[in-house]
C-alpha positions in Angstrom: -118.9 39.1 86.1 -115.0 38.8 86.5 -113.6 38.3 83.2 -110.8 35.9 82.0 -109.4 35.3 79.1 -111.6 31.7 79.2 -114.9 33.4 79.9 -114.2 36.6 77.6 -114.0 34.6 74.6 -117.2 32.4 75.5 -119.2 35.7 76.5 -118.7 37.6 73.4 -118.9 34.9 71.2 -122.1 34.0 72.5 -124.7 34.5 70.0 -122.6 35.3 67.2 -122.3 31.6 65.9 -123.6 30.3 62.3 -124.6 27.0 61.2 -122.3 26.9 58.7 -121.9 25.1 54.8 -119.2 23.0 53.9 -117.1 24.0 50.6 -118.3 22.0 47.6 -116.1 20.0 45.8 -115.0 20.9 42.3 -116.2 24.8 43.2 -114.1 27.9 44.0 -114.7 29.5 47.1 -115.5 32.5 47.7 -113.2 34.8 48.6 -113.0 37.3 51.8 -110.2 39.9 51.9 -109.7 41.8 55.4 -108.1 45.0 55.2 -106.3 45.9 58.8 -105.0 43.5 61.4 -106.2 45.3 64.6 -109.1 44.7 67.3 -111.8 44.5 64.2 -109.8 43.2 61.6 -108.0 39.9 63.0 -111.1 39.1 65.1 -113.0 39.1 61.6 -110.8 37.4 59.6 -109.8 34.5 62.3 -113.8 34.0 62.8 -114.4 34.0 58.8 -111.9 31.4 58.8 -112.9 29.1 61.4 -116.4 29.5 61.9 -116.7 28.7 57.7 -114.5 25.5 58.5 -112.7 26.2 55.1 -115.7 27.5 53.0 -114.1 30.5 52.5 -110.8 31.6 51.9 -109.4 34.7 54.0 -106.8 37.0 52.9 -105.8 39.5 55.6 -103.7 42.6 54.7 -101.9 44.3 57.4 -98.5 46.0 57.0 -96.8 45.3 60.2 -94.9 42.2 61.1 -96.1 42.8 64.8 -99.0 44.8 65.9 -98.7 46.6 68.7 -102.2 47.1 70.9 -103.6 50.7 71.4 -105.2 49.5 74.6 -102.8 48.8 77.6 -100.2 51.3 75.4 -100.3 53.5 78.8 -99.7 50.7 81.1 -96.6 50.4 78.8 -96.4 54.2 79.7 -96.8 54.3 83.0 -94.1 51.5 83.9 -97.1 49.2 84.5 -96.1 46.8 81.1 -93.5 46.0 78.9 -93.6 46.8 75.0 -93.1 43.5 74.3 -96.5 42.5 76.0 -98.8 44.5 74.0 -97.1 43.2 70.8 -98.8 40.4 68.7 -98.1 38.7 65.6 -100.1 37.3 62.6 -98.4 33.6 63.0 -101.1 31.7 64.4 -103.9 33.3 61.7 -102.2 31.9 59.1 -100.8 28.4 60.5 -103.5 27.8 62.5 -106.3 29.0 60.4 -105.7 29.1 57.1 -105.6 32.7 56.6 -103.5 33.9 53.6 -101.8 37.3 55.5 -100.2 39.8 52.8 -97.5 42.0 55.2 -98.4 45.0 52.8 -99.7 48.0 52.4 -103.4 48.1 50.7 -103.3 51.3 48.9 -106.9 51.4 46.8 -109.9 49.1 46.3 -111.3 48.9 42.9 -114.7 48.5 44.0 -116.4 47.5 40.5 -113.8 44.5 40.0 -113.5 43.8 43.6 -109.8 44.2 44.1 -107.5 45.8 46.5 -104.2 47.2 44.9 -101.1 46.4 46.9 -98.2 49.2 48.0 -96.1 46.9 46.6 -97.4 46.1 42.9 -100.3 43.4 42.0 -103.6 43.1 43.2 -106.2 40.9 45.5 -109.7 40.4 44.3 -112.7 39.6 46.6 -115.9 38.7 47.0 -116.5 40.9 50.2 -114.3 43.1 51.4 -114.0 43.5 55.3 -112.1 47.2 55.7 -110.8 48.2 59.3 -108.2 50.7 59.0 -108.3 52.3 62.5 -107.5 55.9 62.4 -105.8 59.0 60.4 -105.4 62.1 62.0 -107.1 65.0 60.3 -104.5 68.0 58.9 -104.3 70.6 60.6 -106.4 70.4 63.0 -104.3 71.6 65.4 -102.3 74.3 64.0 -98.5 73.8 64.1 -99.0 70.1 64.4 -98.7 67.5 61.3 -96.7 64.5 61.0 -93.6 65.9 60.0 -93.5 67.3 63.8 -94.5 63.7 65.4 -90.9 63.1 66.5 -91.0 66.2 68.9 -94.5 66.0 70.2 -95.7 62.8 69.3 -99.1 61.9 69.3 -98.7 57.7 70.8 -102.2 57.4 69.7 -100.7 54.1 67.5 -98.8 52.5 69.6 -95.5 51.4 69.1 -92.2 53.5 68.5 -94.2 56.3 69.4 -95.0 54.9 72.8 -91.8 54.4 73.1 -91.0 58.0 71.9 -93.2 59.7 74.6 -91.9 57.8 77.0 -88.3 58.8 76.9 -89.2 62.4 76.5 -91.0 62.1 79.6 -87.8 60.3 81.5 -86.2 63.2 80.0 -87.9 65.9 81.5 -85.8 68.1 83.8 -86.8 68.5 87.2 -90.0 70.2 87.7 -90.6 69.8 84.2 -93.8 70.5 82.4 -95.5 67.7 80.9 -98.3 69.4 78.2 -101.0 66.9 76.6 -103.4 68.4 73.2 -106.4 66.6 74.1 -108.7 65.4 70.7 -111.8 66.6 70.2 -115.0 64.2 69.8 -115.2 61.5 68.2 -111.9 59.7 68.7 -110.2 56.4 69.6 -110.6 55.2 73.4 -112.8 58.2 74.8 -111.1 57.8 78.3 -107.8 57.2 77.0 -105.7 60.1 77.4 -107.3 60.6 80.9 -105.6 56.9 81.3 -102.4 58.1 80.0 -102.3 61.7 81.9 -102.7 59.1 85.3 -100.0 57.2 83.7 -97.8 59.9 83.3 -98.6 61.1 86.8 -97.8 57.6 88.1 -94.2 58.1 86.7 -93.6 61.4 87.2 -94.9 61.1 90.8 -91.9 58.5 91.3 -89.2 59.7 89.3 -89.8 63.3 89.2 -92.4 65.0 92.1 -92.3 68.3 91.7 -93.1 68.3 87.7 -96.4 69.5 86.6 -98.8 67.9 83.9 -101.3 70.4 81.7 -104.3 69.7 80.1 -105.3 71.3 77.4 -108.7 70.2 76.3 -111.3 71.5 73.8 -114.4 69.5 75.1 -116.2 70.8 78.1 -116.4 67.6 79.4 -115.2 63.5 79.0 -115.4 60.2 79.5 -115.3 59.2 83.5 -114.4 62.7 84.3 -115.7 62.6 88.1 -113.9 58.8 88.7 -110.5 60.5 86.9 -110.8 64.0 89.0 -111.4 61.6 91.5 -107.9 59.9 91.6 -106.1 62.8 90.5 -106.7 64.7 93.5 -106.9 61.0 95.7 -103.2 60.6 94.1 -101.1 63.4 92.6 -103.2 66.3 94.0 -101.5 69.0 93.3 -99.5 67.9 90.0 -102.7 67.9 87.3 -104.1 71.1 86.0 -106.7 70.8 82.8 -107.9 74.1 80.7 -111.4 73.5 79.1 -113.2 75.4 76.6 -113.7 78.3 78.8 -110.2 79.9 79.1 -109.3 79.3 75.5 -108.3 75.5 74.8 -110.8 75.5 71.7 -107.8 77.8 70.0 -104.5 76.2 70.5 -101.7 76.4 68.7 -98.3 74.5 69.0 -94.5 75.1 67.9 -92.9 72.1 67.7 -89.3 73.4 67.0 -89.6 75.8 70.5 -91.9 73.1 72.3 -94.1 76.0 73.1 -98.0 75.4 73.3 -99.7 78.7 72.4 -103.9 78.7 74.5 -105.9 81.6 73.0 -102.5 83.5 72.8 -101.0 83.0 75.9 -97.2 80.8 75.7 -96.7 77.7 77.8 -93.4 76.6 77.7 -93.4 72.5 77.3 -90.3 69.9 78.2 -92.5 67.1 76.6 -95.5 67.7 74.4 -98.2 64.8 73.5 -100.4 65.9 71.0 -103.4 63.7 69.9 -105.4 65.7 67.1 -108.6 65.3 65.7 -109.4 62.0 63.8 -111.2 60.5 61.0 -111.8 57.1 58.9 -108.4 55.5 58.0 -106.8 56.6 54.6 -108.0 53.1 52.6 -111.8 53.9 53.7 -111.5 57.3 52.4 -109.5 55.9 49.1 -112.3 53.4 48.2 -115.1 56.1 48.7 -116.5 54.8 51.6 -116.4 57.8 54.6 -119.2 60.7 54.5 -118.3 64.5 54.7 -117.5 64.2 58.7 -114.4 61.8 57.6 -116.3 58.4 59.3 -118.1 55.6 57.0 -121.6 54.7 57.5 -122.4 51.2 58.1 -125.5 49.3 58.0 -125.8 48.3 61.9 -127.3 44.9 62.0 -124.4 43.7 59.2 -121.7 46.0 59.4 -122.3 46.8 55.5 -120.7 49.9 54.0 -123.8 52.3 53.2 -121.7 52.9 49.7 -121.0 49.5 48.7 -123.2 46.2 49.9 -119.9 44.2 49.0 -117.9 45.9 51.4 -118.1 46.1 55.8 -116.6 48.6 57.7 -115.3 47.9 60.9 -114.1 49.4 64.4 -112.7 53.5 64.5 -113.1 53.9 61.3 -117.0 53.2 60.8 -119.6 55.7 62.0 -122.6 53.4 63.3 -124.1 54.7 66.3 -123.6 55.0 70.4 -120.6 52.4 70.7 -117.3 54.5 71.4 -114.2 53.9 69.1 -112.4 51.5 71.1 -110.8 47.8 70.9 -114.2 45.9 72.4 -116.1 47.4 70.6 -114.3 46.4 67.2 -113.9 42.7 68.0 -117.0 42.7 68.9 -118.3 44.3 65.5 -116.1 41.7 63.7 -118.0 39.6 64.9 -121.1 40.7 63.7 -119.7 41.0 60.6 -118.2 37.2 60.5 -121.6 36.0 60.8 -123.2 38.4 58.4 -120.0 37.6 55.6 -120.8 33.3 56.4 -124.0 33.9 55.8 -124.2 35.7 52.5 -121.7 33.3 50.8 -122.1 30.3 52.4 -125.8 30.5 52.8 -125.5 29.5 56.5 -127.9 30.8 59.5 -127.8 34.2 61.0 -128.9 35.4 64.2 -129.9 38.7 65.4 -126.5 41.0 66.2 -125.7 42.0 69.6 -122.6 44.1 70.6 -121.2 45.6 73.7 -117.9 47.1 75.0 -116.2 47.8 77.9 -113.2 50.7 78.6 -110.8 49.7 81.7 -108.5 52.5 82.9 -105.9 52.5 85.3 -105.6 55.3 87.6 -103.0 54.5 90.2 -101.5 51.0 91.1 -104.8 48.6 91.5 -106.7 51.6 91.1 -109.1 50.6 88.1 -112.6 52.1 86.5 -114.4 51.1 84.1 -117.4 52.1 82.0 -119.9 49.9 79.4 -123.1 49.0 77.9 -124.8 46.6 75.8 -125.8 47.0 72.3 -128.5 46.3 69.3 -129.1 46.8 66.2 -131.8 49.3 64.8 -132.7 50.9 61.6 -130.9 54.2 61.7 -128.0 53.0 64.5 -126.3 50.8 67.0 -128.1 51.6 70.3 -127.2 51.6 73.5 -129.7 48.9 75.6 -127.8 49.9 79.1 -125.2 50.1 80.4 -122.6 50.9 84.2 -119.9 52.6 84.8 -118.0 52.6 88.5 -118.6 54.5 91.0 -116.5 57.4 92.7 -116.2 56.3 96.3 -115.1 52.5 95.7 -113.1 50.8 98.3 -109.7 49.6 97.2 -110.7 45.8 96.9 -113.5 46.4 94.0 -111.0 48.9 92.2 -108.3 46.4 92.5 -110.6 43.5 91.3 -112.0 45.8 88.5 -107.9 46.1 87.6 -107.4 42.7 87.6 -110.4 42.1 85.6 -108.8 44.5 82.8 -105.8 42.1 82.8 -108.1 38.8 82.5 -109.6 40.9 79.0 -106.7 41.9 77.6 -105.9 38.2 77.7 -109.0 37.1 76.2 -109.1 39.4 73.3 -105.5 39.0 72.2 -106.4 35.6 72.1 -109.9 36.1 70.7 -107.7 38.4 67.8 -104.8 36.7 66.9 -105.4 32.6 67.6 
């Protein structure tokens, strides 16, 4: 199926709907408080909203004024976008909706009074709590590396002013510069993304600078699309794209931020521009309010989204732990809506059907050269499970993997609208 922003928001809504109960007159409603304004959080709070046709009263708590998307940041990259087209704001949610959004920082979560304390002073109480905080990256686990060092060897793994960041240290490289990526270990955000972004890069470099070089250093054997990726590399900057595994030492890297010098199981590489992207865990708020296990994720309840610590509270998108769906921005809005229905239907005593998720990755190789990978989802006891799923093939002709780009830009439509109204 080709995918619009029309038919995107019909498809993944399908199924998710609740017969819902009107507020009562003379009662308070219940309340819903949202914590995160990405892929998991704005889907869930606009669907609370609107699906509860005023039942319920949404507060969502987000800190920035404009939220910037983590997918398409390496079109933005890769000349293919402009910054100002992956960035969104929280207008519509609240004129449109209803929903109260707090521009603030949410900075703990009383979880026997059912409040969220604010950066800035006072706090929010709640019935549920809906908590989707993306990301963190976890201290040192890349030696060298912390956020103090971001501003030399950023990580552009939240997108923004560090997109922006690695992007003029790459237009700054000198001629026949080296371009050096730290790839994460599993589990992270976007498994194919920075394969997307190393294409990216190769895309710009390949234009504005030929004879640079782009390194690889990667501590998994393997990842996501590897053959479609190898693929295009060698299809479109063979020659330019070198990636050390495992094998020759990229499970011990160290990096020197001050020298921009990449150290791989003692051996120097000398770096013009340096994108690091460490290992990850749950978002600081989940870990605050008690709700991530000893691997840094949060256990959720699959059919509901429920934290496994707390009944009261759901855990959405990166941050939760829940099974075979990858960390990326489908699969959050799709969650969110899961959760939606499950929220409606504990305080409003509405209907609930059975959940259903399912995700797709796009990634851009080269100029209408796009793959893709993704599966359908259910709900067990122990997990979300993977029912089936595709994934393109190496060997397309140009017209599918320009349709299958095209397709990408017909989501990205859908979703932003799906999130933000």
């Amino acid at each position: 199926m080709t995918l619009n922003r029309r038919s995107f928001i019909g498809a993944t809504a399908a199924g998710t709907l609740a017969l819902t109960a009107p507020a009562v007159i003379g009662q308070a409603r219940p309340k819903v408080v949202v914590i995160g304004g990405g892929a998991g959080g704005a889907t869930a709070a606009r669907y609370i909203a609107k699906d509860s046709e005023g039942a319920i009263y949404v507060t969502l708590i987000e800190p920035t004024r404009s939220y910037y998307t983590c997918f398409f940041s390496n079109l933005y990259i890769g000349g293919f976008r402009e910054l100002s087209s992956i960035a969104h704001s929280y207008g519509t949610l609240a004129s449109a909706y209803g929903i109260n959004v707090i521009h603030d920082l949410a900075t703990g979560v009383d979880r026997d009074a059912r409040t969220v304390s604010l950066g800035h002073g006072g706090t929010v109480a709640y019935d549920r709590l809906v908590v989707s905080p993306g990301v963190d990256f976890v201290d040192g686990s890349v030696p060298g590396w912390d956020a103090s060092v971001q501003h030399l060897m950023p990580h552009a793994y939240k997108a923004g002013s560090q997109s922006e960041l690695l992007k003029a240290q790459i237009e700054a490289m000198p001629e026949g510069g080296t371009f050096i990526m730290v790839a994460p270990p599993n589990p992270y955000r976007c498994p194919p993304g920075p394969y997307e972004r190393v294409s990216m890069v190769a895309h710009k470099l390949k234009a504005e600078n030929p004879t640079a070089k782009i390194l690889i250093v990667d501590p998994k054997e393997k990842f996501s699309k590897q053959a479609l990726f190898e693929e295009g590399w060698q299809a479109h900057y063979s020659g330019m794209i070198d990636r050390i595994g495992p094998d020759f030492g990229a499970d011990n890297v160290e990096v020197r931020a001050d020298t921009m010098e990449v150290v791989i199981d003692g051996e120097v590489e000398k770096a013009d521009a340096c994108n690091v992207i460490p290992a990850m865990r749950a978002g600081h708020i989940a870990q605050v309010a008690g709700l991530t296990n000893e691997a840094g994720w949060a256990p959720v309840v699959p059919a509901t989204m429920q934290s496994q610590m707390d009944e009261n509270v759901h855990v959405l998108g990166d941050a939760s732990q829940q099974g075979d769906m990858p960390k990326s921005g489908f699969a959050a809005n799709s969650q969110a809506k899961v959760c939606a229905m499950a929220v409606r239907g504990a305080l409003t005593d509405s209907r609930v059907f059975p959940a259903r998720f399912s995700n797709t990755c796009w990634s851009l190789i080269e100029t209408d050269d796009g793959v893709k990978v993704g599966a359908t989802y259910e709900a067990t006891e122990e997990k979300i499970a993977k029912v089936d799923g595709f994934i393109s093939q190496t060997g397309e002709d140009a017209a599918l993997r320009r349709q299958t780009y095209e397709e990408s830009v017909g989501w990205y439509a859908g979703i932003t609208a799906d999130m933000f109204g």
